[in-house]
TIDO-489182 format. One record per residue (C-alpha): x, z, y; residue number from 1. Coordinates in steps of 0.5 Angstrom, whole numbers. Layout:
! TIDO-489182
SITE     u     w     v num
SITE     X     Z     Y NUM
...
//
This chain:
! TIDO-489182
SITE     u     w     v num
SITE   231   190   285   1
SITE   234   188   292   2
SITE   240   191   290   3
SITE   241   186   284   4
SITE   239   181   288   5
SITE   232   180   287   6
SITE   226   180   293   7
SITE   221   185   294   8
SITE   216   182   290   9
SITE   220   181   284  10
SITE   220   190   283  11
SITE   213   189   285  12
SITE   211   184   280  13
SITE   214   190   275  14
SITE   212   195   278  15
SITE   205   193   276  16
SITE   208   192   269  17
SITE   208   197   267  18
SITE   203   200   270  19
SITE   199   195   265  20
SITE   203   197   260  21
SITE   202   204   261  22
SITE   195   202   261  23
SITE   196   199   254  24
SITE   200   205   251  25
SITE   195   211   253  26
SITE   190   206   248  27
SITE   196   204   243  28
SITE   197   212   243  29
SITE   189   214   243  30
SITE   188   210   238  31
SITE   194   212   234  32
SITE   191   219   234  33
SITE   184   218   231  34
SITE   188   214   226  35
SITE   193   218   224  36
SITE   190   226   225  37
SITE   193   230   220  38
SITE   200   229   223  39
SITE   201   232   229  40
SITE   203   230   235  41
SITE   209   232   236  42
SITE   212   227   230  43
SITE   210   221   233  44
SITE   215   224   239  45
SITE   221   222   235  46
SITE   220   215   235  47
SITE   216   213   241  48
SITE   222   217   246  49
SITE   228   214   243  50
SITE   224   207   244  51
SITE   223   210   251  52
SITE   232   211   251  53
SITE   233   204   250  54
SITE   228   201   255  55
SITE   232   207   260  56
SITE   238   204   257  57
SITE   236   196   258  58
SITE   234   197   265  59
SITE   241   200   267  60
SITE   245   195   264  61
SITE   240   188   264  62
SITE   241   183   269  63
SITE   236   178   268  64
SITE   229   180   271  65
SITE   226   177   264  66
SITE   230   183   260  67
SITE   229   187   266  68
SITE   222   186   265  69
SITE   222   187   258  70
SITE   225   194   258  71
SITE   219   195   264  72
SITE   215   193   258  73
SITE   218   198   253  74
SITE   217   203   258  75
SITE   210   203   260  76
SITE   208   202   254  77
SITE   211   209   251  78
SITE   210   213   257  79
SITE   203   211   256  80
SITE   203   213   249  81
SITE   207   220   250  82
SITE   201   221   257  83
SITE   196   220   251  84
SITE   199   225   246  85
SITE   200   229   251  86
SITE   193   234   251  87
SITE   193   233   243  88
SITE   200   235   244  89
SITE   198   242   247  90
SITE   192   243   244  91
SITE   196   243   237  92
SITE   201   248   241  93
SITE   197   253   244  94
SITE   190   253   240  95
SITE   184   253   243  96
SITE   183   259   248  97
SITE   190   257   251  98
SITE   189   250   251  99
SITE   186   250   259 100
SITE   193   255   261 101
SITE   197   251   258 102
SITE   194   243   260 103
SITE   195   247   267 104
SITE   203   249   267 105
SITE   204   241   263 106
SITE   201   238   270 107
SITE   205   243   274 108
SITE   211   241   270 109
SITE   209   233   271 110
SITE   208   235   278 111
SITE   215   238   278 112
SITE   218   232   275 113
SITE   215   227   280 114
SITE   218   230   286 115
SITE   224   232   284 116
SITE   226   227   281 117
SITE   224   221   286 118
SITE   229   226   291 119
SITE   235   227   285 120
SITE   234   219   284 121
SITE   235   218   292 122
SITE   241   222   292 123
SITE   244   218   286 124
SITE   243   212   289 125
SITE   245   214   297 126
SITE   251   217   294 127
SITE   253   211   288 128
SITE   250   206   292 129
SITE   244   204   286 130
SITE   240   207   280 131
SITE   244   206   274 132
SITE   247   214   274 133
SITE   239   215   274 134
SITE   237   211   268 135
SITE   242   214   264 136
SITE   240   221   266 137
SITE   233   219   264 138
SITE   235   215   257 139
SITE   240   222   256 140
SITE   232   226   257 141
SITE   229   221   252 142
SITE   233   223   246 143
SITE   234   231   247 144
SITE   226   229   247 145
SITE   227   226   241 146
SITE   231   232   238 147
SITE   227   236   241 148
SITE   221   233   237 149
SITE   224   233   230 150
SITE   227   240   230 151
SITE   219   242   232 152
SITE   216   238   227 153
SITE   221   241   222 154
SITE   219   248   224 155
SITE   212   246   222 156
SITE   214   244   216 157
SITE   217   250   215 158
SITE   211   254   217 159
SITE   206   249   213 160
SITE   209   251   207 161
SITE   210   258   208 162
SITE   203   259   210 163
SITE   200   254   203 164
SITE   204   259   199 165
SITE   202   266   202 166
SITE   195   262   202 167
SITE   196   261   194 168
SITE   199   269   193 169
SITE   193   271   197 170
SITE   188   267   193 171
SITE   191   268   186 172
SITE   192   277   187 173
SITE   184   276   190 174
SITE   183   272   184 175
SITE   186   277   180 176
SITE   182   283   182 177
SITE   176   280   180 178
//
């Protein structure tokens, strides 16, 4: 923020913006989850990280700290929804007697991405002299996600149909031989 000409405590103010509304999206998305709990999780995916793309994208290119704010918002907001989505996420992708291995390896991940990116970013703003690159990158990532989530929710498509028509060859032969 100093690099656009606002003071400390104006990043401050936004830094706690978005973890309020962070705090807003794990609700948003938690409560999206019990609304919505026959579809998976992984749908929702294609939507909530383009949303997360454009906040990126505003917060590179924004000048006016009430724009920049509200891309803070946008992207607290959704990454609060994809933390929320996340253990449903896993669930519904290793099953339960996975689940314990797989949660571990996603926070390991997490932890991977926290510090490596906070060191890839620095480097960025050392080397170009500020953040921009790093937005775009970040807003590049939202979007394969977001592909990403739409070839998986078409693979479970795929294999939801495929199971419900073995189920109903299966229960007709069985229906047969009775």
């Amino acid at each position: 923020m100093t690099s656009r000409g606002f003071g400390r405590q104006a990043g401050s103010i936004l830094v706690s913006i978005i973890g309020a509304s962070n705090f807003l999206g794990r609700v948003t998305g938690t409560i999206g989850r019990f609304k919505l709990p026959k579809i998976p999780t992984i749908t929702h995916w294609i939507y909530v990280c383009p949303v997360i793309a454009v906040a990126h994208a505003l917060t590179a290119n924004v000048r006016d700290y009430y724009g920049i704010m509200g891309a803070c918002i946008l992207q607290g907001v959704f990454f609060g929804i994809t933390n929320s989505h996340t253990p449903a996420l896993m669930y519904e992708a290793a099953g339960h007697a996975r689940y314990p291995q797989a949660m571990s390896l996603v926070n390991l991940m997490y932890g991977f991405g926290n510090v490596f990116s906070n060191i890839i970013g620095g480097v960025i703003r050392d080397t170009l002299g500020d953040y921009t690159l790093v937005f775009y990158i970040a807003a590049g990532a939202a979007v394969y996600m977001a592909f990403t989530s739409l070839a998986a929710t078409c693979l479970i498509r795929r294999r939801g149909k495929a199971a419900s028509i073995v189920k109903h060859v299966e229960e007709s032969i069985t229906y047969k031989k009775n």
